[in-house]
Backbone as CSV, one residue per row, in Angstrom:
resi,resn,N_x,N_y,N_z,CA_x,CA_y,CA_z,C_x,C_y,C_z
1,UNK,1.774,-14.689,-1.183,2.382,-13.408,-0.832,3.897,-13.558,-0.895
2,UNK,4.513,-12.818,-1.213,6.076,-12.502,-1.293,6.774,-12.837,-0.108
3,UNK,7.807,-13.326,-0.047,8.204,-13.885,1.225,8.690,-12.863,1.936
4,UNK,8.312,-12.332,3.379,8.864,-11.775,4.114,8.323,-10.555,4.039
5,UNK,7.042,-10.883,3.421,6.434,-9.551,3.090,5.314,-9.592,3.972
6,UNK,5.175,-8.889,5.539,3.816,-8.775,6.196,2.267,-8.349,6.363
7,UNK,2.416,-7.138,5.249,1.723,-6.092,5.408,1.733,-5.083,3.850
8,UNK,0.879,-4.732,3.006,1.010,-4.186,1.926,-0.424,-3.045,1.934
9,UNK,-0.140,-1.939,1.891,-0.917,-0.589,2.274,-1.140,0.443,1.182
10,UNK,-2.553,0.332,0.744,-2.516,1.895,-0.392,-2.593,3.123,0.584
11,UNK,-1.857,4.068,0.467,-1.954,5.113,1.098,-1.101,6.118,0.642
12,UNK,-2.202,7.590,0.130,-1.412,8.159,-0.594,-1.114,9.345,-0.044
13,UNK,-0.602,9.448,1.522,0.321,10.237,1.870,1.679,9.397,2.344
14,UNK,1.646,8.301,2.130,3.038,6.958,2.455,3.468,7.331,3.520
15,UNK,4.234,7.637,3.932,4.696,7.366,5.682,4.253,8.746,6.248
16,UNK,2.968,8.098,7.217,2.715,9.515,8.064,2.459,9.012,9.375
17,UNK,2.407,9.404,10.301,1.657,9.083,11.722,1.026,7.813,12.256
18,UNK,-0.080,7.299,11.131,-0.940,6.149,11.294,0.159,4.892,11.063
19,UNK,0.700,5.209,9.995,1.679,3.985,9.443,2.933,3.936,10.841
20,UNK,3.370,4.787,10.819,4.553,4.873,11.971,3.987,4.145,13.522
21,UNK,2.714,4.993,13.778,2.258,4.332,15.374,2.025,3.304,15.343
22,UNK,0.608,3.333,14.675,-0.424,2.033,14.375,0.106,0.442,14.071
23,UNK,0.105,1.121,12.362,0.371,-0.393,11.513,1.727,-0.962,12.333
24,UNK,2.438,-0.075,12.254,4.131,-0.573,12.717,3.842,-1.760,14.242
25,UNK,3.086,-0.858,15.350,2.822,-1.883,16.176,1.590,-3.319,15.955
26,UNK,1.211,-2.958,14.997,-0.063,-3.946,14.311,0.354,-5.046,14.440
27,UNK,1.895,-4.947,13.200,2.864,-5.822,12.615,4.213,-5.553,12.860
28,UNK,3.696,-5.927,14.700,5.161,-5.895,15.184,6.833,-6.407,14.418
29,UNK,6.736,-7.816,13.567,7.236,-7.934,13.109,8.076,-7.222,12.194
30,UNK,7.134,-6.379,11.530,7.869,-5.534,10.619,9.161,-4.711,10.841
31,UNK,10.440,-4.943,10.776,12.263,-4.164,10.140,12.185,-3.602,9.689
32,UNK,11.186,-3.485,8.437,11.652,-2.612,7.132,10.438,-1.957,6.544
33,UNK,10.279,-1.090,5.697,9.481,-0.479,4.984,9.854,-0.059,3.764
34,UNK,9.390,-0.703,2.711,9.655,-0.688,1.199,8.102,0.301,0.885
35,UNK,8.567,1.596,0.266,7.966,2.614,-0.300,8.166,2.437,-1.361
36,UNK,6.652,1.725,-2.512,7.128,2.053,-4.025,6.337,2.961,-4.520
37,UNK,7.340,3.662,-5.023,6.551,4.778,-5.504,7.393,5.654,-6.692
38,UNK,7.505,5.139,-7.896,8.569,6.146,-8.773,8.763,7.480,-8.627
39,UNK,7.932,8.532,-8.576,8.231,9.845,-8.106,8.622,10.099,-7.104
40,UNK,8.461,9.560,-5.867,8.930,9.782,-4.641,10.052,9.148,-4.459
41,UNK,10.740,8.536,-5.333,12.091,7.483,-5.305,13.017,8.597,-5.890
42,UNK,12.538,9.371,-6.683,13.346,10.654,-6.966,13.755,12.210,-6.389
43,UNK,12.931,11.538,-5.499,13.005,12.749,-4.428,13.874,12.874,-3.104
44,UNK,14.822,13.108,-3.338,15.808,12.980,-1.888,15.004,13.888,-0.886
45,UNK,14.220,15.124,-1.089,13.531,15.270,0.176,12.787,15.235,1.087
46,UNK,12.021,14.515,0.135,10.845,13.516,0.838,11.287,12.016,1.491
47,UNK,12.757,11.571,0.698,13.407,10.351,1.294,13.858,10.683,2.686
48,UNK,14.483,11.962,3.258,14.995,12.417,4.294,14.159,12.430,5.034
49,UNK,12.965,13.155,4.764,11.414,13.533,5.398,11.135,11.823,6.173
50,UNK,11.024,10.943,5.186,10.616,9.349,5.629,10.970,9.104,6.563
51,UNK,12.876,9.310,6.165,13.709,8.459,7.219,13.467,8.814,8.487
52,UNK,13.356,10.334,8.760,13.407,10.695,9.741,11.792,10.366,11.051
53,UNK,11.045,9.720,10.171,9.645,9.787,10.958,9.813,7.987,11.445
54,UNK,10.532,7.164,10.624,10.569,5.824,10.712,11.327,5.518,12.224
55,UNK,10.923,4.952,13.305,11.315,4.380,14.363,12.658,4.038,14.390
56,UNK,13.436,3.909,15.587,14.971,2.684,15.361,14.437,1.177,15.539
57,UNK,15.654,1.230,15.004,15.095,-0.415,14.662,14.813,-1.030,13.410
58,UNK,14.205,-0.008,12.764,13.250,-0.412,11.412,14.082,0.883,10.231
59,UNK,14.283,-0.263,8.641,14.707,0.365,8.261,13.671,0.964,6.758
60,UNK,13.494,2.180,5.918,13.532,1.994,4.635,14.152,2.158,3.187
61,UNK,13.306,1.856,2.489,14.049,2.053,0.975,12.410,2.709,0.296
62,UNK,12.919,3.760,-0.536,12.121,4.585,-1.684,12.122,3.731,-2.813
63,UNK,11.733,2.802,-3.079,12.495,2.455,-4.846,10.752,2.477,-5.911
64,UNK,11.393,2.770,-7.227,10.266,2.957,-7.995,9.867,1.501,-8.783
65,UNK,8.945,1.618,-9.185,7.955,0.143,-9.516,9.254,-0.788,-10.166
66,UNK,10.033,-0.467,-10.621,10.643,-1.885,-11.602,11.630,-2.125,-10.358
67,UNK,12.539,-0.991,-9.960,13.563,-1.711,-8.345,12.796,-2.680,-7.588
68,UNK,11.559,-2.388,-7.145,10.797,-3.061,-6.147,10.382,-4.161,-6.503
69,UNK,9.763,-4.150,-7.896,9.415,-5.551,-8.322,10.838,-6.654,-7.778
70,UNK,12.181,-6.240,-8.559,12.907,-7.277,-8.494,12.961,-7.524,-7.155
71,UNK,13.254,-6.644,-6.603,13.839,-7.201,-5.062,12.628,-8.438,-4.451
72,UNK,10.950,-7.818,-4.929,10.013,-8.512,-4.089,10.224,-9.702,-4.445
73,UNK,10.192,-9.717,-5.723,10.476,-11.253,-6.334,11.676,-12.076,-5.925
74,UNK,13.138,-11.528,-5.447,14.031,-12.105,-4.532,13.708,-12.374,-3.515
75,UNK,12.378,-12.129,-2.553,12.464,-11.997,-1.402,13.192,-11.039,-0.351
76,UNK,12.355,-10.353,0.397,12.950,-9.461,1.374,13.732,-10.142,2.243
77,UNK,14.584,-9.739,2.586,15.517,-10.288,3.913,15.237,-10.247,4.906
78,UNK,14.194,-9.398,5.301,13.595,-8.561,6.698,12.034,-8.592,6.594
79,UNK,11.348,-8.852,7.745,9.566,-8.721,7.394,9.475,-7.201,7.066
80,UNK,9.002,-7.430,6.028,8.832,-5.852,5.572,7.393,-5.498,5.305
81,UNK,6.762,-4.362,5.285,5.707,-3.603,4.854,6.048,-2.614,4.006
82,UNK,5.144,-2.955,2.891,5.013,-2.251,1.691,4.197,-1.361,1.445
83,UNK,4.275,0.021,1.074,3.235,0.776,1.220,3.572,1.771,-0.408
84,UNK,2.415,1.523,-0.937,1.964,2.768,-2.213,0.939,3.558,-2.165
85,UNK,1.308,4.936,-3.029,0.339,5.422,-3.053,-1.204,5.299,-3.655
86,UNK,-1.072,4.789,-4.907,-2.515,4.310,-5.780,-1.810,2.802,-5.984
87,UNK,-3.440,2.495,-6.248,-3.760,0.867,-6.818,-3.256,0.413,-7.480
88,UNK,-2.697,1.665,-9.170,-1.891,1.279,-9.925,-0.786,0.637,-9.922
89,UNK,0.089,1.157,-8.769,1.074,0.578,-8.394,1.359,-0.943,-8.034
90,UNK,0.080,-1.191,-6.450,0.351,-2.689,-6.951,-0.302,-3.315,-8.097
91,UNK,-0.875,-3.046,-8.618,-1.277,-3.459,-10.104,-0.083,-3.929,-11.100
92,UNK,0.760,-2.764,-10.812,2.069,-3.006,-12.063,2.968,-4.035,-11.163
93,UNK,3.247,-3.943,-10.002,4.176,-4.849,-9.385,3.504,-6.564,-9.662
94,UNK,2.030,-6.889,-9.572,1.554,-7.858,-9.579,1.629,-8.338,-11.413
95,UNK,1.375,-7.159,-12.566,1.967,-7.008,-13.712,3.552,-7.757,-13.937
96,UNK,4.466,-7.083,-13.150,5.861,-7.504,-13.275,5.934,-9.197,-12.266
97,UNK,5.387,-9.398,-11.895,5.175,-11.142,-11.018,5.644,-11.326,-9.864
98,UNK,5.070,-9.972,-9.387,5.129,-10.291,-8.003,4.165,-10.591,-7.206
99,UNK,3.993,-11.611,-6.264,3.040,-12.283,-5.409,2.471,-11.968,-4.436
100,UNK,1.233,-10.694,-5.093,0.579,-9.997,-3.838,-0.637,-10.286,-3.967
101,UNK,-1.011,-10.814,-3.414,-2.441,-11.749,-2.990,-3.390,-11.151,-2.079
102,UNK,-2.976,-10.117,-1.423,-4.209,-9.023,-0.099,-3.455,-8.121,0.014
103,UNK,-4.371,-6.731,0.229,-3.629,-5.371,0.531,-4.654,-4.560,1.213
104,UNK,-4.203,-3.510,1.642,-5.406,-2.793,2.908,-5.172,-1.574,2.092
105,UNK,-6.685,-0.522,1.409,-7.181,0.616,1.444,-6.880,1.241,2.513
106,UNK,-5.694,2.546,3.208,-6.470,3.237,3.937,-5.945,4.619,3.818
107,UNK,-5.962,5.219,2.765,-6.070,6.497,2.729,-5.640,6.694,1.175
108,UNK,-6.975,7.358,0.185,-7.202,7.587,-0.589,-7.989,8.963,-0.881
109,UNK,-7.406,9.554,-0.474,-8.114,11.195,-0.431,-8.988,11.965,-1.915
110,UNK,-9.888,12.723,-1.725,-10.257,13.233,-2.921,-9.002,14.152,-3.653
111,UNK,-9.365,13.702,-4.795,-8.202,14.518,-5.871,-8.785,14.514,-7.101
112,UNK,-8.917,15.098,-8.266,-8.787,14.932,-9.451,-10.475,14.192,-9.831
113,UNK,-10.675,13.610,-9.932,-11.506,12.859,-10.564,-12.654,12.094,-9.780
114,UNK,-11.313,11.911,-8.785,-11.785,11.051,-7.618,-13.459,11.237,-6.625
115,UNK,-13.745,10.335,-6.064,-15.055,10.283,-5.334,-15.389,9.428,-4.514
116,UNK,-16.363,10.271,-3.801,-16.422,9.383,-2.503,-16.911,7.908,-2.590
117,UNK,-15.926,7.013,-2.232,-16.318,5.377,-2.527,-16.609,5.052,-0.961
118,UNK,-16.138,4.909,0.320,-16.784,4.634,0.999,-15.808,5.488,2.520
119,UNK,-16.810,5.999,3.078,-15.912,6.953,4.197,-15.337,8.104,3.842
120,UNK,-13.811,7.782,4.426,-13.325,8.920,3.609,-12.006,7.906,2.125
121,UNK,-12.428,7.169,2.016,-11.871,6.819,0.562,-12.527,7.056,-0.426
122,UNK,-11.710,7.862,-1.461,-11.933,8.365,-2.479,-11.370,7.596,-3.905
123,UNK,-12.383,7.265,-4.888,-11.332,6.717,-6.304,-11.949,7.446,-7.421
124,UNK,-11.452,6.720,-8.206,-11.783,6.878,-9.454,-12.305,6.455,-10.605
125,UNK,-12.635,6.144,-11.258,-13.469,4.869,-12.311,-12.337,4.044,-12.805
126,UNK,-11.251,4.736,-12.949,-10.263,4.163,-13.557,-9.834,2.731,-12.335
127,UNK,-9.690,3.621,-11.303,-8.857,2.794,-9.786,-9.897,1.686,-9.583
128,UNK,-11.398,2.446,-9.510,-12.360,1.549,-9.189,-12.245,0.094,-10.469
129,UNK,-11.866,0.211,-11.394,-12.186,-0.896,-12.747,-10.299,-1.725,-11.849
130,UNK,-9.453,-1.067,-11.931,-8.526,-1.842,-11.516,-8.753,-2.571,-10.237
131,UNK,-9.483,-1.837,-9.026,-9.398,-2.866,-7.933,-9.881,-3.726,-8.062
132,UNK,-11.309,-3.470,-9.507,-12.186,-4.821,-9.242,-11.782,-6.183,-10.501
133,UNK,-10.513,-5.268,-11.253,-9.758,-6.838,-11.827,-9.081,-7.349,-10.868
134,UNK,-8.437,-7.058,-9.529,-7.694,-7.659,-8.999,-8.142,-8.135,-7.734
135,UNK,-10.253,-8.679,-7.429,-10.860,-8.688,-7.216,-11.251,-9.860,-7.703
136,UNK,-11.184,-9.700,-9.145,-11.774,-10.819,-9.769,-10.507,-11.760,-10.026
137,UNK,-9.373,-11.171,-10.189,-7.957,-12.458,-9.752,-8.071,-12.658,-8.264
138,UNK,-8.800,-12.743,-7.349,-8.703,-13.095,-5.952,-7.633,-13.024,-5.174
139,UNK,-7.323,-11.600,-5.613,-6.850,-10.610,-4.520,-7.780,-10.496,-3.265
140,UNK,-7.508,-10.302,-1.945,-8.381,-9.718,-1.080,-7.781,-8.071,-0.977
141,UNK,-8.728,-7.480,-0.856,-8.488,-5.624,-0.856,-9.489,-5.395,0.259
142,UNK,-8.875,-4.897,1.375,-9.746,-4.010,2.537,-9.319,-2.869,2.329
143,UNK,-10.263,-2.033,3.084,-10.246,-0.721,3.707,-10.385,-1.018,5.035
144,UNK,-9.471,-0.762,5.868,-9.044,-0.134,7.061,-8.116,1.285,7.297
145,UNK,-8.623,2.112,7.839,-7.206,2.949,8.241,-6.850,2.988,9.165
146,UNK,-7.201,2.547,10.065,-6.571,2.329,11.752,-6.372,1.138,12.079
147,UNK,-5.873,0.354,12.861,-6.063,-1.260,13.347,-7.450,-0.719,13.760
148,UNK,-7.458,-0.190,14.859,-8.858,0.241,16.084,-9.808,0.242,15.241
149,UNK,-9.810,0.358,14.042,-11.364,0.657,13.095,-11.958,-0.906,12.557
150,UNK,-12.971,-0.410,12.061,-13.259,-2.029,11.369,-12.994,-1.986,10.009
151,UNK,-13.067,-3.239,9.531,-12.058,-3.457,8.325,-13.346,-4.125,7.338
152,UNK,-13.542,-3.242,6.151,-14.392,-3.468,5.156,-13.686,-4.521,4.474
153,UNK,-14.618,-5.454,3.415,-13.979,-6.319,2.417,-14.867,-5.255,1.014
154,UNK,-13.518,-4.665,0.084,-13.313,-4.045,-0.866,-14.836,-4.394,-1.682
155,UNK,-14.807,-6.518,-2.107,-15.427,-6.498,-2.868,-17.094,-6.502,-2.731
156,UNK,-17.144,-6.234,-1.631,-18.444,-5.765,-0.767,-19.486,-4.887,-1.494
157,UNK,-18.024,-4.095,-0.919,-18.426,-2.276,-1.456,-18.610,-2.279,-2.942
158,UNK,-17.307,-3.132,-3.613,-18.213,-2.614,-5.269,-19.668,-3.630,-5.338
159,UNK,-19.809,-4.067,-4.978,-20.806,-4.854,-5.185,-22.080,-3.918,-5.179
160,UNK,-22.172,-3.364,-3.641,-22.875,-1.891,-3.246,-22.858,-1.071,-4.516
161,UNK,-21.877,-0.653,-4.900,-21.490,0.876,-5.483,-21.815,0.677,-6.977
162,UNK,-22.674,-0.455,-7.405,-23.132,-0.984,-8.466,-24.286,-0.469,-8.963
């Protein structure tokens, strides 16, 4: 794992409530919160929206897949948690060589294509074929969305969903 990196989260509403209460006290450790997400890195009003829900104390940054790669690969300065919206994302960061080795499912809503994979996580054939290459590189991938909940192992479920 990337140094200084605690915590790495698919979730595709990125900073809402769960992430702010929950995870944040999960991983007490966590300063910082690195949001990668290229469209939302272009968005100053959703960056304002962030800042303003993020605790004192703790800081973030919006940056889109190639900013984030470099920095991860420098190492964070601060224990940070990383949070994207789809799989793709860490897919391309782990693409560009960065060292993400486990990440937690917890909020993948129906959209588009998408379907019910287990609860309320929703994918896609496409997402589903990517989690399970990075599955078969021995990644670990849970689904949790709460600490309080129990925490599935990803390659479980495709195993099931076979």
């Amino acid at each position: 794992m990337v140094n200084n990196v605690v915590f790495v989260r698919i979730d595709d509403r990125l900073i809402h409530g769960q992430v702010v209460t929950q995870w944040i006290k999960q991983y007490k450790e966590t300063r910082h919160i690195l949001v990668v997400d290229d469209k939302t890195s272009k968005d100053p009003f959703m960056q304002t929206m962030f800042q303003l829900l993020i605790p004192k104390g703790i800081t973030i940054e919006i940056k889109p897949i190639d900013k984030a790669a470099e920095m991860l690969k420098a190492g964070m300065p601060k224990p940070t948690m990383i949070i994207a919206k789809v799989p793709d994302t860490v897919k391309a960061l782990r693409d560009l060589g960065v060292d993400i080795d486990a990440f937690n499912i917890g909020g993948m809503g129906m959209s588009g294509q998408r379907k019910k994979f287990f609860q309320n996580i929703s994918m896609d054939e496409h997402e589903k074929q990517i989690i399970q290459e990075m599955v078969n590189d021995g990644v670990k991938i849970t689904i949790q969305i709460v600490p309080a909940q129990g925490c599935f192992d990803v390659s479980d479920l495709l195993k099931k969903a076979k």
